[in-house]
C-alpha positions in Angstrom: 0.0 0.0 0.0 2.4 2.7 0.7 4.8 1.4 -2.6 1.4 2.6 -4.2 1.0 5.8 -2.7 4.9 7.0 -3.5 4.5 6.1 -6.9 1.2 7.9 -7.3 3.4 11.0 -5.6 6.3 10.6 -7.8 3.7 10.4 -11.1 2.2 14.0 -9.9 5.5 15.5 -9.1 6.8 14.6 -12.6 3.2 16.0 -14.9 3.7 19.3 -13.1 7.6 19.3 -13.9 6.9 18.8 -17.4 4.0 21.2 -17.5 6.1 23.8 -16.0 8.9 23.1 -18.0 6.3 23.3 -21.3 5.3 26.8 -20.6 9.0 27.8 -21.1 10.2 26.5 -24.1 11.6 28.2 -27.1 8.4 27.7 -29.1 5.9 29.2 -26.7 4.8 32.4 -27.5 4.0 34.5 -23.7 0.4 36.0 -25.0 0.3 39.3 -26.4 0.3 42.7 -24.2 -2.8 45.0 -24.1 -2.1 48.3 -26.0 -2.4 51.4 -24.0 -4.9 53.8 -25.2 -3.7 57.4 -25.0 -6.4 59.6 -23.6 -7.1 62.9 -26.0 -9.6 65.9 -25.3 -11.9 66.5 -27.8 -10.9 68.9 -30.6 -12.1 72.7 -29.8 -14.5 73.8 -32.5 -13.1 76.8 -34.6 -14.5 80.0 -33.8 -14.9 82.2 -36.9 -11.9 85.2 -37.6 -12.8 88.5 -38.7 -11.8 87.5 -42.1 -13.7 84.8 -42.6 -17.0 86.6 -41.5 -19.9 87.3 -43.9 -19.1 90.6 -45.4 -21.9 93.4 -44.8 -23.9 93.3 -48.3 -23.6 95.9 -51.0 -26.4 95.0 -52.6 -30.1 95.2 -52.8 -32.1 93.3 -55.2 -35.5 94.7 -54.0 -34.5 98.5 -54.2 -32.6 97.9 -57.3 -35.8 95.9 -59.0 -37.2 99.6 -57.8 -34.8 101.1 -59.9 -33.3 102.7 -56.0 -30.2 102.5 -53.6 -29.9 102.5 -50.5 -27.8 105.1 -47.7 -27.7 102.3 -45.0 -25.8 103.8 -41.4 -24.2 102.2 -38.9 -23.1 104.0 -35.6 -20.6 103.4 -32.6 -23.4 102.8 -29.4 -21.2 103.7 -26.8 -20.5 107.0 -29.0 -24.4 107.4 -29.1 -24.9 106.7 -25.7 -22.7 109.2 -24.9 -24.4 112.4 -26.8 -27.6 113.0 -25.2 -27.6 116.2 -26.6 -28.9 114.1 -30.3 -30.9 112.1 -28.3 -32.0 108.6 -28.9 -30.9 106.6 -32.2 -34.5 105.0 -32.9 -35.4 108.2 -33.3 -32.3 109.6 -35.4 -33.8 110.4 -39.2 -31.6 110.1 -42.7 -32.0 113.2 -45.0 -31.2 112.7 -48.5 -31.0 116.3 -51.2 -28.9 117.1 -54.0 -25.4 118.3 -53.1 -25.1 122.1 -53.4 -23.2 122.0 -56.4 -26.1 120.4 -58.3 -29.9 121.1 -59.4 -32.5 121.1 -57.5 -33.9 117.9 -57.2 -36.3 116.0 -54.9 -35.2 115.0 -51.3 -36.2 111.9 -49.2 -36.3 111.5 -45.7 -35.8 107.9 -44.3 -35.9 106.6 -40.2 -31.9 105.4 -39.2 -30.1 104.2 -40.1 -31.6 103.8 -44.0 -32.6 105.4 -46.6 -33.9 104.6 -50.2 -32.8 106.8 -53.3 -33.1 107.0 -57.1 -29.4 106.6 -58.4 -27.2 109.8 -58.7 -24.8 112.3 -56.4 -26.9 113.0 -53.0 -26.2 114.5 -49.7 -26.9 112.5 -47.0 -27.4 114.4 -43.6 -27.9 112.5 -40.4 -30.0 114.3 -38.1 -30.7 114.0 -34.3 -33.1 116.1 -31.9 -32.8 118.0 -34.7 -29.5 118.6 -34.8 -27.3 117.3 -37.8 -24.8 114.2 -36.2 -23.3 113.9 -39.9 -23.5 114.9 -43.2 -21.2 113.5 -46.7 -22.0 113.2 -50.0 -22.2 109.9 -51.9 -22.8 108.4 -55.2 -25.7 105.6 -55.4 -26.2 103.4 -58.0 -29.7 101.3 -58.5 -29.7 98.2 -56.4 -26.2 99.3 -55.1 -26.0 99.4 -51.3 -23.6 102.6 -49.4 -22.5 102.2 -46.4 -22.0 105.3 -43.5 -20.7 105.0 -40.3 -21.7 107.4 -37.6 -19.7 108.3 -35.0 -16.0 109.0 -34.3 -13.5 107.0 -36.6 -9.4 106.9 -36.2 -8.0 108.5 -39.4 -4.3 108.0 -39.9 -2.9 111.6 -41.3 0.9 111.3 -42.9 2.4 114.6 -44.1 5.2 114.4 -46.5 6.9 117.6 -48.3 7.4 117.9 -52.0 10.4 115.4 -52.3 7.7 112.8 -50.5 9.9 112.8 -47.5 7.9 113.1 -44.0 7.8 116.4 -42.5 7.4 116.5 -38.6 7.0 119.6 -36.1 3.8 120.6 -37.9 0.0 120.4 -36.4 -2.9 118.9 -38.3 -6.7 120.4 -37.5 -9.9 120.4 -38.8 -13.2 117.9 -39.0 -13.6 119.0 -35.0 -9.5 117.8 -34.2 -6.5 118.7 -33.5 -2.9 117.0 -33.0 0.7 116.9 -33.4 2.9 115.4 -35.7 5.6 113.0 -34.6 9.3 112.8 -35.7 7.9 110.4 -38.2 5.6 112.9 -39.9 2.6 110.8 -38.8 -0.3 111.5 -36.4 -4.1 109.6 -35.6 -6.9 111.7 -35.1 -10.3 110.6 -34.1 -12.7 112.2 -36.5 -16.9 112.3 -36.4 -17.3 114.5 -38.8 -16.6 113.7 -42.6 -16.8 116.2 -45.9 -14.8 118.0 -44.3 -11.2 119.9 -44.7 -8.1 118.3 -42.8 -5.2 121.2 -42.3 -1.6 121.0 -41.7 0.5 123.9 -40.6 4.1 124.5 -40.0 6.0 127.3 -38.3 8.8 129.3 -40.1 9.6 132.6 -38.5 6.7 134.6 -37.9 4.6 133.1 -41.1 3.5 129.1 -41.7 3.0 126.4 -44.3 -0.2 125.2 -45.1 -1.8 122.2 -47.1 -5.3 121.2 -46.8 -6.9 117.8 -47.9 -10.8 117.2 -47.9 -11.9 114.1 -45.5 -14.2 112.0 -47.4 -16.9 109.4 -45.7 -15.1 106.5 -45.1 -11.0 108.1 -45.5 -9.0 105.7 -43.4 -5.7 107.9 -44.2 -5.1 110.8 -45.5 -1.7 111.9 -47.1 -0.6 115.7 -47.3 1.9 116.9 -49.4 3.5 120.5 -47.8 5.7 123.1 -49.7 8.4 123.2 -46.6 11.0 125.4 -48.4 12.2 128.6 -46.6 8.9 130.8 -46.6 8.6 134.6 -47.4 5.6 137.1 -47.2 4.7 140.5 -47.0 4.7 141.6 -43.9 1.9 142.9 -42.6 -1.3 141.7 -40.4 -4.7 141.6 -42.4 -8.2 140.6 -42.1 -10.0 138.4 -44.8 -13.7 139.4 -45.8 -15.6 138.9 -48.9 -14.4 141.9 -50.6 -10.7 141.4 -50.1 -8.3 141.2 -47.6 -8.0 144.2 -45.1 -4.3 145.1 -44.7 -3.1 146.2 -41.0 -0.8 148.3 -40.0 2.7 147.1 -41.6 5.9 145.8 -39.7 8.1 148.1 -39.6 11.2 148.0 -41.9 8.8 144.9 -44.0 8.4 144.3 -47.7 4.6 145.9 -47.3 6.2 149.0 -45.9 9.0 149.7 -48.6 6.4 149.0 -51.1 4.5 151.7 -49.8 0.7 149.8 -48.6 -1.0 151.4 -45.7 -3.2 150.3 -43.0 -7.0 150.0 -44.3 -5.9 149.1 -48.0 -8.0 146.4 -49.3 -6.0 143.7 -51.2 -8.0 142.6 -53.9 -5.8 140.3 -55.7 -2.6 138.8 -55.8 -0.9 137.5 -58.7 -4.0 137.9 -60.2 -6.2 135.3 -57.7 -8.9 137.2 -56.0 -8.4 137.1 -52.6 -12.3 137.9 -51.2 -14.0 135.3 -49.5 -10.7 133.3 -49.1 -10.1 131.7 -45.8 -7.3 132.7 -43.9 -4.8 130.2 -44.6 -6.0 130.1 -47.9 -4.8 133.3 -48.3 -1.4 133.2 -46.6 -0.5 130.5 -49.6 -1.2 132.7 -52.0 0.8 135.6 -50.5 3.6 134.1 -49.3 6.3 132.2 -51.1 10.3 131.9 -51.9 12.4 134.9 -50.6 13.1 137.4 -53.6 10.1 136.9 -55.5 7.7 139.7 -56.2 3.9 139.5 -55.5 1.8 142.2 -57.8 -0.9 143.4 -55.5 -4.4 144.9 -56.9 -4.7 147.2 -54.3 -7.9 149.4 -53.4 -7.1 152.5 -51.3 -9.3 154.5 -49.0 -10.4 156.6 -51.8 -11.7 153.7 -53.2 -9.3 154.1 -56.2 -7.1 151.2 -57.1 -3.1 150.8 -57.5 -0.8 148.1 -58.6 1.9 147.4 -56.0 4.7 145.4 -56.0 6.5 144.1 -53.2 9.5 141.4 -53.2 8.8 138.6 -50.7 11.3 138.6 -47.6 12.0 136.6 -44.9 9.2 137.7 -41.8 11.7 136.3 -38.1 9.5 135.2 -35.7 10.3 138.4 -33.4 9.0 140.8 -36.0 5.6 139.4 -35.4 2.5 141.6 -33.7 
């Protein structure tokens, strides 16, 4: 009996030897690992760029099957918030009459921030609490769809001199704003107005440069070319007016006195431009000019006779002044 029960002990012992030993062999493959998964976030959905936005339209099939445009406004809220003095947009109006220049025509009146036109040139007018918030001038064609913007815009101004280098130490005013030039001949203004005249001026001695540009509805930048040669003049105060231009009392040892004007003559041209109704800077370009030339003056006296003078241009210093 126990011969029996070693031998079933030593039959056991060797199955699990050779089962063991079967496991390890050469020709066993060990079974294949589990792959790792790597964990991702979902992707983030693409918001929409500026770009890639749907551009505002510019046309109108129904007005243009009309045979009419459209003025169609848009205005800064926080800017319109901020001007209770035109009170509430919603009730803002768009007035729409032939520019001054034109015939009379027809106008139309529309509620903001559109209006419908027949094609041509129109004034637009945008009024609030009966007060006028903007007006421009505009070209519509049938079905076509122009765009306004109310409210204050940046407008970059860059002033360059003749040889279209930049010019800096000047100032640039006008459309309600004012600011200096940098080295760099540049300078951003924020503008609500539009149709309007942008001015540049530049010291030399007692007179100044000027250039003007007109600011049209939508201008993003404006470019002003300035004479900035050496500047001469007359030398003497005046006073524009419709008639001419007023002459003040000269400064003494000037061009103006040698050449024998007086205080009260009335300049009525120069170089043959008529000088009434002028503006003043207007008039200071047409006076003024290189050192040695000679400006032929149609002059009216106190006796209301008139004279031909001529005076050579010289160099004004800044101390001579009034």
């Amino acid at each position: 009996m126990k011969r029996r029960y070693l031998v079933a002990l030593v039959v056991t012992a060797l199955v699990c030897l050779a089962l063991v030993w079967a496991t390890r062999s050469p020709g066993r493959q060990a079974p294949a690992a589990v792959p790792k998964v790597a964990l991702r976030a979902p992707p983030r959905p693409k918001l929409p760029t500026r770009t890639e936005q749907a551009p505002l339209p510019t046309r109108d099939e129904d007005a243009g099957a009309q045979g009419m445009g459209v003025v169609r406004c848009t205005v800064d809220a926080a800017w319109a918030a901020s001007r209770a003095d035109l009170g509430p947009v919603d009730g803002w109006q768009v007035l729409v009459a032939g520019p001054p220049s034109a015939e009379p025509k027809p106008g139309y009146v529309g509620a903001f921030p559109e209006v419908r036109v027949p094609p041509g040139d129109w004034r637009v007018t945008v009024v609030g609490a009966d007060r006028v918030v903007t007006y421009f001038e505009v070209q519509v064609a049938s079905g076509e769809v122009v765009p306004c913007t109310v409210g204050p815009r940046r407008v970059d101004v860059r002033v360059v001199d003749l040889e279209d280098e930049p010019v800096a130490g000047g100032v640039v005013s006008g459309c309600g704003t004012v600011g200096d030039l940098d080295d760099s001949g540049r300078v951003t203004l924020l503008v609500e107005r539009s149709d309007c005249d942008l001015r540049v001026q530049r010291r030399d001695g007692a007179l100044a440069r000027f250039a003007v540009e007109r600011l049209a509805m939508g201008d993003r930048e404006v470019v002003l070319a300035l004479d900035t040669r050496p500047v001469a003049g007359l030398g003497v105060p005046f006073q524009v007016g419709e008639a001419g231009v007023t002459v003040g009392e000269p400064m003494p040892g000037s061009p103006a006195e040698g050449a024998g004007l007086v205080e009260g003559d009335l300049l009525v041209e120069v170089d043959g431009t008529a000088v009434g109704g002028l503006a003043p800077y207007d008039f200071v370009n047409v006076a003024t000019g290189l050192e040695g030339t000679t400006a032929e003056l149609l002059v009216r006296g106190a006796d209301g006779g008139t004279r031909t003078v001529r005076v050579v241009r010289a160099r004004i210093p800044a101390d001579d002044a009034p």
